[in-house]
C-alpha positions in Angstrom: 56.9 -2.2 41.5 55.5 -3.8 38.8 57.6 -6.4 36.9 59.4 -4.4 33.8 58.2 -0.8 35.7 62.2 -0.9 36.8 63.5 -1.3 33.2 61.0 2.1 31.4 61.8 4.1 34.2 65.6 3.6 33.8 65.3 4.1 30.3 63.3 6.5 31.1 66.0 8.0 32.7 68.7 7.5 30.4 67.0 8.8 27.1 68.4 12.7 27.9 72.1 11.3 28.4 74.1 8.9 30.1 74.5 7.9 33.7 76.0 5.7 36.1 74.0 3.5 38.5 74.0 5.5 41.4 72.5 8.6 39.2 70.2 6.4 38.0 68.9 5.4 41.2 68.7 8.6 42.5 67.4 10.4 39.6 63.9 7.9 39.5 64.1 8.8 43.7 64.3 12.5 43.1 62.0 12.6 40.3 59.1 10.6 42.7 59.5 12.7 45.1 61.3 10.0 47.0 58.2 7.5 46.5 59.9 4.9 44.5 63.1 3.5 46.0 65.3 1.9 44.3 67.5 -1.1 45.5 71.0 -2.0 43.8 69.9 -5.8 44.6 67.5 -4.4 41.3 68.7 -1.9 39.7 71.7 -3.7 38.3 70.0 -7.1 37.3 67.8 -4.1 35.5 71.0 -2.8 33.5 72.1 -6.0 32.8 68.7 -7.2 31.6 68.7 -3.9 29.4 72.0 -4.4 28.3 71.7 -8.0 27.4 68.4 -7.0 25.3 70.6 -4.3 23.4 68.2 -1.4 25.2 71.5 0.3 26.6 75.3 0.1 26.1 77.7 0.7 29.0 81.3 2.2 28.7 83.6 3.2 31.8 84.0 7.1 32.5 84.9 8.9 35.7 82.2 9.8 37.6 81.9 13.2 39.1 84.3 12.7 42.2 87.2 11.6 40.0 86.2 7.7 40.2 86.1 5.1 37.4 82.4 4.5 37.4 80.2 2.1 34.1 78.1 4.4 32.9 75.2 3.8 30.7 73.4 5.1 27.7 69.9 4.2 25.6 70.1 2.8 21.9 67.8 3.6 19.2 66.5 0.4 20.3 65.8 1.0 23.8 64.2 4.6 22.5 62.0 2.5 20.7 60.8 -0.1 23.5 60.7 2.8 25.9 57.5 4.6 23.5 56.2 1.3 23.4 56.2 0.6 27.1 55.3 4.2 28.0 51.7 4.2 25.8 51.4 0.7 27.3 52.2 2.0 30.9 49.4 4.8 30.4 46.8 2.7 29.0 47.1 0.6 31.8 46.7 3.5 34.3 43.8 4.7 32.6 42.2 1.2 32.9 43.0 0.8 36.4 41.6 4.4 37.1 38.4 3.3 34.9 37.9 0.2 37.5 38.5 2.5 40.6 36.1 5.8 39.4 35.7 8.4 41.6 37.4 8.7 45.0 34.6 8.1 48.0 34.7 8.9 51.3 
C-alpha cells in the first residue's frame, strides 16, 4: 500500500462506529473483496500513529466473545483529516488513470 493508505482506510472504517483491531482488519479485507490484507505488524503501529495524532481514541470494551478487547473510535479530528485524505486519494486516482488512458490489448 501506499504510505498513509493504512491510516484513511482505518479511519475509514471507524467513522460509522467503533471497533477493535481485529474488526478493523477484517472489515478493510471484507470490504476489498479480500484484495487488501492487512498485517497486525501494521495495523497497530497504524492505531497508534492515529492515536498519537488525536485521529482516534481507544477505550477497553469486551469484544463480542466475552473478551476484554481496546477498541477504537474517530474524533472530529480524524473525521476531518479523513475528507481531506479521501479528495486527496481520488485526485490522485484520477491522475494516475489520466497517465494510463485507455486499456489496450
Amino acid at each position: 500500500m501506499l504510505q498513509g493508505t493504512l491510516d484513511m482506510l482505518v479511519l475509514k472504517t471507524l467513522a460509522p462506529g467503533p471497533a477493535h483491531g481485529h474488526t478493523i482488519a477484517y472489515a478493510i479485507e471484507r470490504s476489498s473483496d479480500e484484495v487488501l490484507q492487512v498485517e497486525h505488524g501494521s495495523l497497530y503501529p497504524s492505531l497508534h500513529r492515529l492515536e498519537d495524532q488525536g485521529m482516534i481514541a481507544s477505550f477497553w470494551g469486551t469484544s463480542e466473545n466475552n473478551r476484554k478487547a481496546k477498541y477504537y473510535r474517530i474524533t472530529p479530528k480524524g473525521k476531518g483529516r479523513l475528507s481531506t485524505e479521501r479528495s486527496r486519494w481520488e485526485s490522485l486516482v484520477r491522475a494516475v488513470t489520466r497517465v494510463l488512458g485507455p486499456a489496450t490489448e
